[in-house]
C-alpha positions in Angstrom: 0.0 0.0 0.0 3.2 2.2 0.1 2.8 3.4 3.6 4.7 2.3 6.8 4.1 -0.4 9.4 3.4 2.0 12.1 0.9 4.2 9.7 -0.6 0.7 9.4 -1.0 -0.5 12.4 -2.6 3.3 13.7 -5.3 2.5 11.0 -6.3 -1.5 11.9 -6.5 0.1 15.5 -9.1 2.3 15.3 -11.0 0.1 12.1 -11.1 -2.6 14.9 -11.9 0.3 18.0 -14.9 0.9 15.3 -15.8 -2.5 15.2 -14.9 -3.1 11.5 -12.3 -5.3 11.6 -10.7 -7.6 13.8 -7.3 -9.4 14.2 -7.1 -12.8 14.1 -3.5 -14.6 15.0 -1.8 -16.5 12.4 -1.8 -20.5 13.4 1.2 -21.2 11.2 3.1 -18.4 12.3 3.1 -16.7 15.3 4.5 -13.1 14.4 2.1 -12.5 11.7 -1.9 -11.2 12.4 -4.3 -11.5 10.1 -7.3 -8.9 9.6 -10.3 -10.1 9.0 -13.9 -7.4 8.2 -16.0 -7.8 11.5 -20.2 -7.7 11.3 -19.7 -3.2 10.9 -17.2 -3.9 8.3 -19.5 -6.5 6.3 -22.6 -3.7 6.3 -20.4 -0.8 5.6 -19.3 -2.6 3.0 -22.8 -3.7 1.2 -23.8 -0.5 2.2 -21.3 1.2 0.1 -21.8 -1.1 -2.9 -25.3 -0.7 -2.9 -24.8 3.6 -3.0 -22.1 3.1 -6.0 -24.5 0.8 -8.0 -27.5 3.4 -7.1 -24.6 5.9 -8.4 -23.8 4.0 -11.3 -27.4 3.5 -12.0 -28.3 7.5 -11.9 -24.8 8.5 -14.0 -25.7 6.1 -17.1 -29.2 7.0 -17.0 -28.7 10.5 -18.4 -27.3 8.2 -21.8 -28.7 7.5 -24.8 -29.5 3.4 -25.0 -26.7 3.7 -28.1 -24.2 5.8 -25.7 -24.4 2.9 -22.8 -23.5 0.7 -25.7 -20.8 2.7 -27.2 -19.5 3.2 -23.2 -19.5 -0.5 -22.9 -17.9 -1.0 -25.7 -15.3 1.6 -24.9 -14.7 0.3 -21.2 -14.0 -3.0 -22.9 -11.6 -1.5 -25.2 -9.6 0.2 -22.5 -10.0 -3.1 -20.6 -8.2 -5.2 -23.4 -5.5 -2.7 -23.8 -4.7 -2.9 -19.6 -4.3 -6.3 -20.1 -1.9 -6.6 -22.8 -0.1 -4.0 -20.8 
């Protein structure tokens, strides 16, 4: 993520203070934690999928039935060229 241990750990302590995540130890090896999304986590999470697909929804409704088509076509476009990347 590009940002130091201690900025991470600062930001896992107050996502689990909030109740979104917890830690869970590592069973193979003992240094290492493992973050898991708690029950907050899981609903902020739909929560904010639901709002980006009501986004989504709202944004390509302003198009044209052939401008979501070209767009489609477009994203896949841009999608092929990443991956040949």
């Amino acid at each position: 993520m590009g940002i130091a241990a201690p900025t991470a750990t600062g930001i896992v302590d107050r996502l689990e203070r909030d109740g979104y995540v917890r830690r869970i130890p590592d069973e193979q090896d003992r240094r290492a934690v493992n973050i898991s999304l708690a029950e907050n986590g899981i609903e902020f999470l739909k929560d904010m999928r639901r709002k980006k697909y009501e986004r989504t929804c709202r944004i390509l409704n302003v198009l044209t039935p052939e401008d979501r088509e070209n767009y489609v076509r477009i994203l896949k476009k841009l999608l092929e060229g990443v991956e040949n990347v």
